[in-house]
GURO-148556 format. One record per atom (N, C-alpha, C): x, y, z; residue in one letter. Coordinates in steps of 0.001 Angstrom, whole numbers, plus 524288, in hexadecimal, padded with zeros to 5 digits. Each point is the difference from the previous one (the first is absolute). Layout:
BEGIN
XYZA/...
end
This chain:
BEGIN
F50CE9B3782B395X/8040A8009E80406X/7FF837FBAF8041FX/803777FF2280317X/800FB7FA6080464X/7FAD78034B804E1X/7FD4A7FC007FFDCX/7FCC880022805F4X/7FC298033A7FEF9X/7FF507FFFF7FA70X/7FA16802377FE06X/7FD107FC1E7FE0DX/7F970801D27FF43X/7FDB07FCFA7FCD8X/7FCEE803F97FC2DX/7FDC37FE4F7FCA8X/7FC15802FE7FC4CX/7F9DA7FD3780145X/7FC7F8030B800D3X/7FBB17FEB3803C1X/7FBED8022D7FAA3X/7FC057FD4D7FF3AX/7FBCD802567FCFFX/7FB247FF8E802C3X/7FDBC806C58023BX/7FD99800158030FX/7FAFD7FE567FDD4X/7FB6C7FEAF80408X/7FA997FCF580051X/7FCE0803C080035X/8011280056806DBX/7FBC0804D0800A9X/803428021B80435X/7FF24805CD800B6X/802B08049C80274X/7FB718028080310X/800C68034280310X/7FCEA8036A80348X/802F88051880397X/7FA878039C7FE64X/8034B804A58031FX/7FEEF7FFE180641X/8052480358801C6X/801318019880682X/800AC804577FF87X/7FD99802DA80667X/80278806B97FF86X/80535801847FE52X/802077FBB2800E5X/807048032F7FFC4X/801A57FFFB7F9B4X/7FAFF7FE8B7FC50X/801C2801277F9B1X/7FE62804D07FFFEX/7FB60800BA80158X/7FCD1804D88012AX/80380804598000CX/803127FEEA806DEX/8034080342801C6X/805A5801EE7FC05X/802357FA197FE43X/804A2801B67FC61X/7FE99803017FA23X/7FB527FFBA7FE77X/7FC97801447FB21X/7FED5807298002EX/7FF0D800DF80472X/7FEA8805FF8012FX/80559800EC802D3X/804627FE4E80070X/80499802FF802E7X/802A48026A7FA9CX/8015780558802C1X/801EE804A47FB46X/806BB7FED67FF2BX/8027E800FB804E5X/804D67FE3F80314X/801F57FC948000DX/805BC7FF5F8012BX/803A47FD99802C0X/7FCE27FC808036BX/7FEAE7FB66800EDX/802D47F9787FE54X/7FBF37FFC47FB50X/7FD23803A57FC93X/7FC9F7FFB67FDC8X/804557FE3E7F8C9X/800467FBAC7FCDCX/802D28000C7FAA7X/7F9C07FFA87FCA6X/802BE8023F7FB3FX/7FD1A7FDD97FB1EX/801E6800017FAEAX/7FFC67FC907FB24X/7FA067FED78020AX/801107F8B9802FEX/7FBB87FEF980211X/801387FBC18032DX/7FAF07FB758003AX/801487FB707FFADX/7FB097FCDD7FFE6X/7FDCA7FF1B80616X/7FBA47FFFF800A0X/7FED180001806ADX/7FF327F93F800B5X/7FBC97FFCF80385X/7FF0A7FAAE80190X/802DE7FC9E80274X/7FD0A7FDCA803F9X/803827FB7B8036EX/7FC577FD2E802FAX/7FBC17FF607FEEDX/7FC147FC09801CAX/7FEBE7FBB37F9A9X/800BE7FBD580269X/801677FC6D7F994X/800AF7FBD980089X/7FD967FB537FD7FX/800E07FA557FD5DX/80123800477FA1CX/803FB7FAED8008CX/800C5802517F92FX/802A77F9A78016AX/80260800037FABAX/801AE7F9DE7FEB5X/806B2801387FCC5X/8041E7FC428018DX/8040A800AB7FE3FX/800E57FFC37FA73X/80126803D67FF0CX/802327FD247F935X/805C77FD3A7FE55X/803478040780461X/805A67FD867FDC6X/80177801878051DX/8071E7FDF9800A3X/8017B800D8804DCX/805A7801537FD92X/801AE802028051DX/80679801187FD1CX/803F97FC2880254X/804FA7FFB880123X/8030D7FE9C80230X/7FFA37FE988051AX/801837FC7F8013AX/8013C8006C80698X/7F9927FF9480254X/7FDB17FFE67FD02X/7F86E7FF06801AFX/7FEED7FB0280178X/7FE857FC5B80219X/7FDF47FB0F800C2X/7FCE37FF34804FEX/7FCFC804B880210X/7FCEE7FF6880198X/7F9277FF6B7FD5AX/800D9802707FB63X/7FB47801317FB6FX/800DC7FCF17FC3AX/7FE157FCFB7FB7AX/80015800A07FB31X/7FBA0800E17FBFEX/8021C7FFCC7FC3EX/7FA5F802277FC94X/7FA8D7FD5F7FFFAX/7FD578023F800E5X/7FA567FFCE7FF1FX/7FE387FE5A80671X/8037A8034D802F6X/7FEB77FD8F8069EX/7FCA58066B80141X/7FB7C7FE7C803EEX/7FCC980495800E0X/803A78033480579X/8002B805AD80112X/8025A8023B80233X/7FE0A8052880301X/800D4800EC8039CX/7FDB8805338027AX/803E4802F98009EX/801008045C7FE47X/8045E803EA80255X/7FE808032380302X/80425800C18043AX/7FED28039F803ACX/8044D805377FECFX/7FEAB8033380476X/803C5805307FFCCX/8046B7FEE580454X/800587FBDA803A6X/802CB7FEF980505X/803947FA317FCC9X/8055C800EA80053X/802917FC997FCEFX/800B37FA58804B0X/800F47F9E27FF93X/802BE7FD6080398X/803607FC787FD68X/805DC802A4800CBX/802337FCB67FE1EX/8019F7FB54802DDX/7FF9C7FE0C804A9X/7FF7E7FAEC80107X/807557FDBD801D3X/804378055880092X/8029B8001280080X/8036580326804E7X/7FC008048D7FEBBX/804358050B8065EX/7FDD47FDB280471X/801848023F803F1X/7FFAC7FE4480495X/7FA18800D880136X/7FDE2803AA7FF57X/7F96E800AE7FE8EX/7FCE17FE297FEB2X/800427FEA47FBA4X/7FE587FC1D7FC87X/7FF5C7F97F80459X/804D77FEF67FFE2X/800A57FB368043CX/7FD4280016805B1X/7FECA802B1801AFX/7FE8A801E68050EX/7F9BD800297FFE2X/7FCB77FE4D8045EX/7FBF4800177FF04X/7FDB2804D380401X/8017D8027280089X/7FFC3806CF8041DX/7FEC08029A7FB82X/8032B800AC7FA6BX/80065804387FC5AX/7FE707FEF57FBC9X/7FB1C8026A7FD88X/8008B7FEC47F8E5X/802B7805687FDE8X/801A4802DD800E2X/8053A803037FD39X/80459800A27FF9AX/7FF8C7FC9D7FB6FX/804387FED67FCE6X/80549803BA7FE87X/802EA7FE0680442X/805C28048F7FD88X/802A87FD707FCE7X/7FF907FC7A7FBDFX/8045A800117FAB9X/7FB6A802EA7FC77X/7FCB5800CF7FE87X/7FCC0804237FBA1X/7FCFF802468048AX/7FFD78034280473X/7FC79803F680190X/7FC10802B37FC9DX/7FD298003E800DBX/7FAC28037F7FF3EX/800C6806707FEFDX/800DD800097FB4CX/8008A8074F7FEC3X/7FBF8800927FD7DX/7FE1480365801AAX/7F952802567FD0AX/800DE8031C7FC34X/805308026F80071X/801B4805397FC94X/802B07FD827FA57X/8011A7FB5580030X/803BD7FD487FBF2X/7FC5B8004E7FB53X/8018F801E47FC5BX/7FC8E7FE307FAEBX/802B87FC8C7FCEEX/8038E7FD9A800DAX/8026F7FB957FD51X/800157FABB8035EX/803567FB8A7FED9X/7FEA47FA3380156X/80346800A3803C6X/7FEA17FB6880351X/8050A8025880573X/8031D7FC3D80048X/8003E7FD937FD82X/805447FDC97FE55X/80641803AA7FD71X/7FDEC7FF4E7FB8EX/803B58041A7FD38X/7FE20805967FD88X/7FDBE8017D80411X/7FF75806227FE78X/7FE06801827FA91X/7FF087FE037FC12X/7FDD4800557FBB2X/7FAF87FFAB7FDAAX/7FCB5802D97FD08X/7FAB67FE1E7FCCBX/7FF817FD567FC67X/7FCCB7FC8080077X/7FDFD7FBAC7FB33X/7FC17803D27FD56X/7FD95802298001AX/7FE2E803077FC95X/802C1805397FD43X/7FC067FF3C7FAD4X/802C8804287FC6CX/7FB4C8016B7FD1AX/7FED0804E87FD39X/7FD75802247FC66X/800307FEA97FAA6X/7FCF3800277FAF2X/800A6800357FC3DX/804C4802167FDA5X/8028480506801EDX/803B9801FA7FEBEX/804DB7FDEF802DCX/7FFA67F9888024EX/804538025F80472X/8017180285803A3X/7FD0E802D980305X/801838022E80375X/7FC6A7FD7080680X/8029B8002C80407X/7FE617FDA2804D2X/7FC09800CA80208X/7FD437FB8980148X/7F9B980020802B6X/802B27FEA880597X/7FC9D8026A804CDX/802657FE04804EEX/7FBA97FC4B80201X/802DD7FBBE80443X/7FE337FDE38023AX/7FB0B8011980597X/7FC5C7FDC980193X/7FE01801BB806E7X/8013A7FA9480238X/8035C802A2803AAX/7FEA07FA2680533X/800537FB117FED8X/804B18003F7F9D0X/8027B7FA3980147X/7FB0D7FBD67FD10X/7FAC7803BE7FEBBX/7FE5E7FB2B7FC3EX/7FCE78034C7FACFX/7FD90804BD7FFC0X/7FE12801F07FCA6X/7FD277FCAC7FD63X/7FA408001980073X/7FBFC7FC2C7FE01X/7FC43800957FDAEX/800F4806BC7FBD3X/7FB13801787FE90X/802317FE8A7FB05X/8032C7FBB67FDA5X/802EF7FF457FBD8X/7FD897FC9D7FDAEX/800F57FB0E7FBDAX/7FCDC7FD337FD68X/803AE7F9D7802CFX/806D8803D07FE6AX/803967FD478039BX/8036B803A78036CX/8018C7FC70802AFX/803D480422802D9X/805B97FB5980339X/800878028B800C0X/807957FCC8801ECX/800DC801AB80521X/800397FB918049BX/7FF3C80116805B7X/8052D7FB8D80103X/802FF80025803C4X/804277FF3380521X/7FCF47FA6E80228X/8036D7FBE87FEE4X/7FEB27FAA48019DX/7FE2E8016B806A4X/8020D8035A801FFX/800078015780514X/7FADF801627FEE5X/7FD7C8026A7FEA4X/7FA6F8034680063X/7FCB67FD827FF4EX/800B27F9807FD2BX/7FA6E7FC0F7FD98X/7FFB97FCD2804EEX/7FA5E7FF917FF38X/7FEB07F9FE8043EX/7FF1D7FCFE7FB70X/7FEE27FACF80094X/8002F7FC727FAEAX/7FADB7FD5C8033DX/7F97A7FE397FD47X/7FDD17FEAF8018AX/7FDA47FBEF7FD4FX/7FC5F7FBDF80386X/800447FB4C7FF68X/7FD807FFFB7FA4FX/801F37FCA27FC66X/7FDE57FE627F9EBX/7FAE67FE207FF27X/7FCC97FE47804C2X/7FC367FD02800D2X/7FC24803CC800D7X/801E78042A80287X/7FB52803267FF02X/7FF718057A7FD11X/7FAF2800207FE38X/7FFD8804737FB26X/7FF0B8042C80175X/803A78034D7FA2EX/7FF318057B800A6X/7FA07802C680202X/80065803F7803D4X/7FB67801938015CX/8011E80567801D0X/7FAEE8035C7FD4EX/800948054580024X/80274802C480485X/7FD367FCC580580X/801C68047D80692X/804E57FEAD8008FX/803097FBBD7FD40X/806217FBA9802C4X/8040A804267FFD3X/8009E8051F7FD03X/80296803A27FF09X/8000B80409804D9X/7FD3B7FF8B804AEX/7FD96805028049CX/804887FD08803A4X/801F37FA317FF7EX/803537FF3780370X/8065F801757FE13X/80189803C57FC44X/803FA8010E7FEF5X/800C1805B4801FAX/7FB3F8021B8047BX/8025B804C28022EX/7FA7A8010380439X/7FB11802397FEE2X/7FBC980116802D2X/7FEC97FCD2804F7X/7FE6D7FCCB7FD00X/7FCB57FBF8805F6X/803047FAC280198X/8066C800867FDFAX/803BB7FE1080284X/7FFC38034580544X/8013C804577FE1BX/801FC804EA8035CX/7FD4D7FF84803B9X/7FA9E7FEF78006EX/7FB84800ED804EDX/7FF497FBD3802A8X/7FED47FCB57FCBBX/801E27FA938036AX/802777FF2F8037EX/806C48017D7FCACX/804B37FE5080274X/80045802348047AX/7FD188057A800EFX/80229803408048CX/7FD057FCC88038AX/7FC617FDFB7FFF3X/7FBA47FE8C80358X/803267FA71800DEX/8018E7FC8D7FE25X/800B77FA40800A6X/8076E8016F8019CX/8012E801257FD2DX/806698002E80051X/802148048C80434X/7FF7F802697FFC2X/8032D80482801CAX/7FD4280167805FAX/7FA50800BE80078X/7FCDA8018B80380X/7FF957FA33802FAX/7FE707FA797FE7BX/7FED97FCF180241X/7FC3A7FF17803F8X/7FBB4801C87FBF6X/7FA478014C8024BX/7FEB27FB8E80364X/7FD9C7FFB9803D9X/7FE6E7FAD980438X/7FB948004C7FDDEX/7FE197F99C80215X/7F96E800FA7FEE4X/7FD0B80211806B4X/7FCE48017C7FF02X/7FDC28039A801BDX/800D18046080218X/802868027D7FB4CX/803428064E8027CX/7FAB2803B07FED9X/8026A8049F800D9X/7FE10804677FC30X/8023C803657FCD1X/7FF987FF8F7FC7DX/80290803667FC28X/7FEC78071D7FDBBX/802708032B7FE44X/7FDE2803CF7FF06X/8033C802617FACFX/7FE1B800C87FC9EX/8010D802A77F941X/7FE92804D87FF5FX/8050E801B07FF86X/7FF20804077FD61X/80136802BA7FA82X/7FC2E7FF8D7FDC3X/7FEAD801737F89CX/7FFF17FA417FEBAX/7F8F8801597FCF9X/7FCAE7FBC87FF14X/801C38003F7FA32X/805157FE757FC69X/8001D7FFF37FCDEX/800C97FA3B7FD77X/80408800257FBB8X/7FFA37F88F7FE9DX/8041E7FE5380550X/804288029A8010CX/803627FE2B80262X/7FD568004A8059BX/7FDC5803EF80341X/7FD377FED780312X/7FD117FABB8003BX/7FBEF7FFB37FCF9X/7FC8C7FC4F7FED7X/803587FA6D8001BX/8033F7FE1D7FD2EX/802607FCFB801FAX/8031C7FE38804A9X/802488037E803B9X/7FFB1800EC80507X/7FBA37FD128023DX/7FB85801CB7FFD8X/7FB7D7FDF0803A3X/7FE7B7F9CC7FD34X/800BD7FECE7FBE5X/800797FB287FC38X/805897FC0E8040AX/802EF802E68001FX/8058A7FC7F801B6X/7FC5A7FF6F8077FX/800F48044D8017EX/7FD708008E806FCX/7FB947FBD07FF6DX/7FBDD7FEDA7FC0FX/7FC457FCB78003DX/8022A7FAEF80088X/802D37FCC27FC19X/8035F7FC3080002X/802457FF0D803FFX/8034A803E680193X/801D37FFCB807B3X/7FE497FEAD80412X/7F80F7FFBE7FE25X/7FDAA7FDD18042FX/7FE0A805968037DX/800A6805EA7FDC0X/7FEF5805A1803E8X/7FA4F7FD8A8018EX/7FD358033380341X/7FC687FFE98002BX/7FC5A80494800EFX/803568040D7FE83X/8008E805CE800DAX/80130801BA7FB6AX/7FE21801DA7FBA6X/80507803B57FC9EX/7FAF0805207FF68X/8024F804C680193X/7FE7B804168005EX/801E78040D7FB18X/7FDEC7FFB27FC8AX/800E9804D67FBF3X/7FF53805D380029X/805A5802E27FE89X/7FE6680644801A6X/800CA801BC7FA55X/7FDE48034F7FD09X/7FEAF8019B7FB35X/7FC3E80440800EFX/802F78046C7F999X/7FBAC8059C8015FX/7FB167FCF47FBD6X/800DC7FE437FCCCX/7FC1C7FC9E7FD7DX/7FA327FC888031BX/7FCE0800E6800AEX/7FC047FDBA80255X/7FDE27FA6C7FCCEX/800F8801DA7FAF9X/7FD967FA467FE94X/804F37FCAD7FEBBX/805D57FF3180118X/802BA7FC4B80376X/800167FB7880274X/7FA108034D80410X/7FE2B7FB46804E8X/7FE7B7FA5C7FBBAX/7FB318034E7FD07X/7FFF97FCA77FDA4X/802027FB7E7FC52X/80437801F97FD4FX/803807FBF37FC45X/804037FEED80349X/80066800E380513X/804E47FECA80370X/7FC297F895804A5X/7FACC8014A7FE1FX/7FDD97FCDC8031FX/800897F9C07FC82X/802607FFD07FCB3X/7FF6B7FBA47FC8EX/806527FD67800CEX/801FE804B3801DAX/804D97FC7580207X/80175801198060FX/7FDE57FF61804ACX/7FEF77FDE180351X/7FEB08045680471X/7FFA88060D7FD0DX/80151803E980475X/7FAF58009E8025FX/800777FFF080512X/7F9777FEF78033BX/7FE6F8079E802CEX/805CD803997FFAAX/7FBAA8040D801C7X/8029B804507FBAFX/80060803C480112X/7FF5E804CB7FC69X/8003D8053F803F8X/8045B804527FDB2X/801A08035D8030BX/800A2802C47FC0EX/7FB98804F27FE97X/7FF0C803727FBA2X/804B9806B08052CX/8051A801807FF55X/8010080470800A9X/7FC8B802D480069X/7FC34800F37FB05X/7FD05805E080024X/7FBF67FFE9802DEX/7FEE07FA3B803FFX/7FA9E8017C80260X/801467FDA7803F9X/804AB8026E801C3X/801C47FE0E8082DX/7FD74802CD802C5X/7FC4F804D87FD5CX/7FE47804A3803EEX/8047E801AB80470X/7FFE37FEE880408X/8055F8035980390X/802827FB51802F2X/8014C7FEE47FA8CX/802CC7FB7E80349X/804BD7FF6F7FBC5X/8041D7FE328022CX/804917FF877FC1CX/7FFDE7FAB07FDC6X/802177FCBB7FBA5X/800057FB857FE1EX/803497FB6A80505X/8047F803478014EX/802917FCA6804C7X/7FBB67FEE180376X/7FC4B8046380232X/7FD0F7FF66804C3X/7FCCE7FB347FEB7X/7FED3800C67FC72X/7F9F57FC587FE36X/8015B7FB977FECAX/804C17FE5D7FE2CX/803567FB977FF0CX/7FFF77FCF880546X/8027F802CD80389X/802BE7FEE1805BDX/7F9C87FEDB80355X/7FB908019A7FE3AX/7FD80800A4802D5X/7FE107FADA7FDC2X/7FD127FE707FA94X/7FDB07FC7A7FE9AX/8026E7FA3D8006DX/807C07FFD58017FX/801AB7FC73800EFX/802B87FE748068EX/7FC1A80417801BDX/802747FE9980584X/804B4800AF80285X/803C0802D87FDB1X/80478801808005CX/803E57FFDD7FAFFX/7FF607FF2C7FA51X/800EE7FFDC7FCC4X/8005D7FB327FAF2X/80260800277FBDCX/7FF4C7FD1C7FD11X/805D87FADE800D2X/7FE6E7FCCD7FEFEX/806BD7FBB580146X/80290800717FAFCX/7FD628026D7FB35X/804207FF567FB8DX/7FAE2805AC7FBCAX/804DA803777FEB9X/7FC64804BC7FD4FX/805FB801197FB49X/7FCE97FF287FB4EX/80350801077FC55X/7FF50804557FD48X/80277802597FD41X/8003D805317FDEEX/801BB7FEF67FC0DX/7F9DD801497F9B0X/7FFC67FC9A7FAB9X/80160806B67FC4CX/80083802F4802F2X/7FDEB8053A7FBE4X/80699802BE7FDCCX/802677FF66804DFX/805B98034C7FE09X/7FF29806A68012EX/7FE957FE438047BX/7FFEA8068A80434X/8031D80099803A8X/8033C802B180117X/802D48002D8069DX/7FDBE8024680375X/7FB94802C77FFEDX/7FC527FFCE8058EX/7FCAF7FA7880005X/7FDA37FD507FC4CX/7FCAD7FCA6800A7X/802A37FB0280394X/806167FFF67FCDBX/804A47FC038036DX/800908028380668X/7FEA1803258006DX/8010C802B580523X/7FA057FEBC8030DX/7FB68800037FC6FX/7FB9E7FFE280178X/800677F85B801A4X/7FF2C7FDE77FD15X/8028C7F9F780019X/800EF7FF2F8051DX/80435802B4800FAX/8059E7FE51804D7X/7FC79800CA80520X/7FBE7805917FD76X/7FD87801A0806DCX/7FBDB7FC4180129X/7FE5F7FCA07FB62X/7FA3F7FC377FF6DX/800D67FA5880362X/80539801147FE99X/803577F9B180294X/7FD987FF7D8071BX/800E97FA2C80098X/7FE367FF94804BCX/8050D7FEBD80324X/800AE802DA804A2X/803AE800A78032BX/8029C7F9CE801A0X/8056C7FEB2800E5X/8021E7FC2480032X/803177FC767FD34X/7FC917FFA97FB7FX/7FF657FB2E7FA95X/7FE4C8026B7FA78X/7FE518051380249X/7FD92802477F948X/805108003C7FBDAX/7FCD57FE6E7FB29X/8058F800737FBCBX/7FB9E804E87FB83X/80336803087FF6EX/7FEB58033B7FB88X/803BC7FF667FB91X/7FDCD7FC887F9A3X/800DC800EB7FC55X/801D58023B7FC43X/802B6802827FE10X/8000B802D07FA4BX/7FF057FE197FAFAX/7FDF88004A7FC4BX/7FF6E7FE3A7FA2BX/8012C805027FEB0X/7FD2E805018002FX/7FF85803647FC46X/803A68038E7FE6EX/801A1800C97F940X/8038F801F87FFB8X/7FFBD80619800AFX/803838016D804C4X/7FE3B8070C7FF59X/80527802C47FAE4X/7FDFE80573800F1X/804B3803737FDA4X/805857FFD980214X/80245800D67FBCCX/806428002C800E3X/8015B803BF803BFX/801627FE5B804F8X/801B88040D802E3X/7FCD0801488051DX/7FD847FB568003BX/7FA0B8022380337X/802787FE5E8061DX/7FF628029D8043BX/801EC7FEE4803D4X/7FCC27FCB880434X/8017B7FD38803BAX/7FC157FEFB80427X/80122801FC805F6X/7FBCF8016D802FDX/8021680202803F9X/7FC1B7FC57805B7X/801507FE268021AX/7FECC7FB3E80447X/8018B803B98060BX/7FC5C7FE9A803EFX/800E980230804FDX/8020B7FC6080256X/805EF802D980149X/8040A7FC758026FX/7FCBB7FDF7803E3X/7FEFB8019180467X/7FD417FC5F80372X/7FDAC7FAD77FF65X/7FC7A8024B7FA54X/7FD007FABD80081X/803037FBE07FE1CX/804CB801927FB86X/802937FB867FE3CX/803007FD7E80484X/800967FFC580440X/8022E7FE6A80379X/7FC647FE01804ADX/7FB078019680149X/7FD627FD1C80523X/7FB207FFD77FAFAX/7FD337FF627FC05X/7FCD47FCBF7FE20X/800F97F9D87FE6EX/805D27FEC280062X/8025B7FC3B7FD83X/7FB5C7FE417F9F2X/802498028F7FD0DX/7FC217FDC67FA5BX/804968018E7FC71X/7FD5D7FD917FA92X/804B2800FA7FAD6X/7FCEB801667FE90X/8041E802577FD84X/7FF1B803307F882X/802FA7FC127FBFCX/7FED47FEC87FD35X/803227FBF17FB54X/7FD558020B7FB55X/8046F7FD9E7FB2FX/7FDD0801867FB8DX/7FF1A7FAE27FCE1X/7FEEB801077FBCFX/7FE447F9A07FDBAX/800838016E7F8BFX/803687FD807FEBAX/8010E8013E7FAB0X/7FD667F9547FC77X/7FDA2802197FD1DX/7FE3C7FAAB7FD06X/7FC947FDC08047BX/7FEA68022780454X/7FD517FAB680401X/8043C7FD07801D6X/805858016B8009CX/803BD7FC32801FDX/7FFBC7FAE77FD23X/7FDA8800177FD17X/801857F9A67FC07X/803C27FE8E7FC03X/8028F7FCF28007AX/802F57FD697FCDEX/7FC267FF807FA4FX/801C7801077FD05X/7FBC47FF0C7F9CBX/801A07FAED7FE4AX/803907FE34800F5X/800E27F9F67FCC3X/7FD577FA038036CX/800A88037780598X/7FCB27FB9680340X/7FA1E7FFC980295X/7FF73805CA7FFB2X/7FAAA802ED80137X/7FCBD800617FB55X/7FF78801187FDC7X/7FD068009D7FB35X/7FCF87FB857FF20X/8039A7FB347FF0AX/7FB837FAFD7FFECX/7FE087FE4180300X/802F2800C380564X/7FAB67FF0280376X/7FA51803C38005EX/80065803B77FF70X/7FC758043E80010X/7FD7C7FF407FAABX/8019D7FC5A7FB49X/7FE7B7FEF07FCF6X/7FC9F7FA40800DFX/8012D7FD3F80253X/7FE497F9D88017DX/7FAC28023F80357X/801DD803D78028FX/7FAF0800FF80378X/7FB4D8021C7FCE7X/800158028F7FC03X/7FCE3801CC7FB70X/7FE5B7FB827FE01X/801EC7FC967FE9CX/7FD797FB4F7FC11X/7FCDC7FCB0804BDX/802108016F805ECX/7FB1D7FB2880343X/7FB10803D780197X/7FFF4805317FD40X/7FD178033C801BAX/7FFC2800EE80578X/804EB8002280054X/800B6803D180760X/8013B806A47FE3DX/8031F8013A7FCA9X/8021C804C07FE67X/7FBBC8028A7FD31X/7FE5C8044A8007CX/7FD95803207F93EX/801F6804F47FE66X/7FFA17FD647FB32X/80493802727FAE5X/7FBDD803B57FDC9X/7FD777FA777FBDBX/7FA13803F87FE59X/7FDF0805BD800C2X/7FD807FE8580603X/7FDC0804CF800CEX/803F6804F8801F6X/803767FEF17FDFCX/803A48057E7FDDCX/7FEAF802A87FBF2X/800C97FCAB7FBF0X/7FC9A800E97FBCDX/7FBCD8029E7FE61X/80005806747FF0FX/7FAA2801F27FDCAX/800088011A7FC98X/8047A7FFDB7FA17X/7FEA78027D7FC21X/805657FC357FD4AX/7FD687FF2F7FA41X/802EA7FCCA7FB51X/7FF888031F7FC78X/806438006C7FC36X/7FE548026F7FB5BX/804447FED77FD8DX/7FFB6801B67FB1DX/80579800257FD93X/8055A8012E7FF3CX/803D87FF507FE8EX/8056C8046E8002DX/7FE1D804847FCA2X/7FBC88006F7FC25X/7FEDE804E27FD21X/7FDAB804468039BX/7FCF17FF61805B4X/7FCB9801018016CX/800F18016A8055EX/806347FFCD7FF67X/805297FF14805CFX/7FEEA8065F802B2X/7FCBC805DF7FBD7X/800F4803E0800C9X/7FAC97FFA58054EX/7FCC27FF117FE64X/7F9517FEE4802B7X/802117FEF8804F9X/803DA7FA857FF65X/801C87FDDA80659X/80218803EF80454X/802F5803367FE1DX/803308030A8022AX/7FC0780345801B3X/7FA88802087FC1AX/7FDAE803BD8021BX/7FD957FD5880457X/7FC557FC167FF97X/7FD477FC0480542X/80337800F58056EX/8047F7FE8B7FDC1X/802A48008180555X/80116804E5802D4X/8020E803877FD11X/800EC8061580140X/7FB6C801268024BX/7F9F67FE7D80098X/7FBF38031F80015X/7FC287FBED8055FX/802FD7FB837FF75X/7FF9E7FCBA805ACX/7F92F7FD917FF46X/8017C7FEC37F9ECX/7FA417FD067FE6DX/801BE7F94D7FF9AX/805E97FE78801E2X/8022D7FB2180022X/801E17FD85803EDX/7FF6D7FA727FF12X/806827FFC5803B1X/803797FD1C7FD4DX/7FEDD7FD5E7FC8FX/8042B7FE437FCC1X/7FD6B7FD647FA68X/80295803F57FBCDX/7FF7E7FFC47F963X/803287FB1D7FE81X/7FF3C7FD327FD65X/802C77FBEB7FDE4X/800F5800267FB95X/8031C7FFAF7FD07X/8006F802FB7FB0BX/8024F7FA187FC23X/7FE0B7FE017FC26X/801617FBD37FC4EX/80120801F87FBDDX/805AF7FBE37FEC0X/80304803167FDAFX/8001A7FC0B7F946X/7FA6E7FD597FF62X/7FF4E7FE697FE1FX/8034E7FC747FD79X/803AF7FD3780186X/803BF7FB1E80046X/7FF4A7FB93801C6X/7FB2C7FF6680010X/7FE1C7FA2780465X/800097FC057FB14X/803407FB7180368X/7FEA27FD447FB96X/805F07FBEA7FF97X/
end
């Protein structure tokens, strides 16, 4: 079809939100459906109207489309894209509403998020590829910037516009967290404060730049705001919220430091989840609430830089990386992760080459 390509994936990796679409029973829940959307893979063919790709060009797909055309797109305020918007619920291409997949018998496999990457191949929206440089080679972590530690980064460099010598504060020490304090490091923080019920966190959160540690279960009588507010002197200048809670976003907002504080969102909550803010303070604390989709990055212009920065060894990809295995072995990954013995499975899809 026009403004597709056919992509033969490399290597893939799981995120909670396969997790999440994998165990949903319900409505936006289809099946059966291929998951995946963390991925390098290499073009095989292109369709019509394509000439940004051609065959045998290396490629990252993302789940955030840019077509390089709406007013969004053009604008450097917005990476969401209103000619293909972002539907999470779509199980088909968002172009023309249809599946490239089919069963033995013919009958329809659905799409996730515009790239589905637990495939051998799969067929993604010229809008959805970054096209990356030929010169440099496929490599297992290059796939974490098509959704994870874009995401954490971006919030930290793009959207938040971390100063150097701020202080920062995270909340949920997960991959997307973790990259957060990875992006805040790069920013120059000199502060990044991790809050996690996880205790040993501190530790794998200390390798990407977070200098203190705020365990919930052992504030003794003290609330997380207090101890926050207290250990930063009046609060944090930038506190993101990695977990997808609406008290923790509320917790966030109270962590902020009066004036200038910006509180974050990454995390995706439940459908329907409300937030509730004390008018007062939204009015004489002067601080934001913002949200941050993808890290606010453009994928066709962001990606390689955040990629260039990896090859001068300013970025790390790598130590994302705790576990390799096969596409046979894709069931194991899912368990690692479900059980929070990971932070990111890389899965080879044995096509290198």
């Amino acid at each position: 079809m026009p403004h597709e390509v056919r992509v033969r994936i490399v290597y893939t990796s799981l995120c909670h939100s396969d997790i999440t679409f994998w165990k949903m029973k319900d409505f936006p829940a289809v099946f059966p459906r291929i998951l995946g959307h963390e991925a390098i893979g290499v073009v095989e063919s292109v369709g019509e109207e394509v000439t940004e790709v051609a065959e045998g060009d290396t490629v990252i797909p993302t789940l955030i489309s840019e077509c390089g055309e709406c007013v969004d797109c053009r604008s450097t305020k917005s990476n969401l894209c209103s000619k293909l918007p972002f539907k999470q619920i779509s199980p088909f291409m968002p172009r023309h509403e249809t599946s490239r997949f089919t069963d033995l018998n013919g009958e329809v496999i659905y799409h996730f998020l515009s790239v589905s990457s637990f495939s051998e191949y799969t067929v993604v929206d010229i809008a959805h590829l970054t096209k990356i440089d030929s010169s440099i080679p496929i490599f297992k972590a290059a796939g974490l910037l098509g959704c994870g530690v874009s995401t954490g980064v971006g919030a930290a460099w793009r959207t938040a516009n971390v100063e150097p010598g701020s202080t920062v504060a995270i909340f949920g020490l997960g991959s997307i967290g973790l990259a957060v304090a990875e992006g805040a490091r790069l920013c120059g923080a000199t502060r990044i404060i991790g809050v996690d019920v996880n205790q040993d966190k501190f530790e794998i959160g200390k390798k990407f730049g977070v200098t203190d540690f705020i365990n919930p279960a052992n504030c003794e009588n003290k609330s997380v705001t207090e101890l926050m507010i207290e250990m930063t002197k009046g609060g944090a200048d930038y506190c993101f919220e990695c977990v997808g809670n609406s008290s923790l976003v509320q917790q966030a907002y109270a962590c902020c430091r009066k004036g200038w504080g910006k509180a974050i969102v990454l995390g995706v909550d439940q459908p329907g989840s409300q937030l509730t803010l004390p008018s007062y303070d939204v009015l004489h604390k002067g601080k934001t609430l913002m949200g941050s989709f993808f890290g606010g990055l453009k994928p066709k212009s962001d990606i390689p830089v955040l990629l260039n920065r990896y090859i001068n060894k300013e970025l790390q990809l790598d130590e994302f990386v705790t576990h390799e295995m096969t596409f046979e072995d894709i069931n194991k990954a899912f368990d690692l992760l479900i059980e929070g013995k990971c932070l990111r499975c890389v899965i080879c899809m044995n096509t290198v080459g």
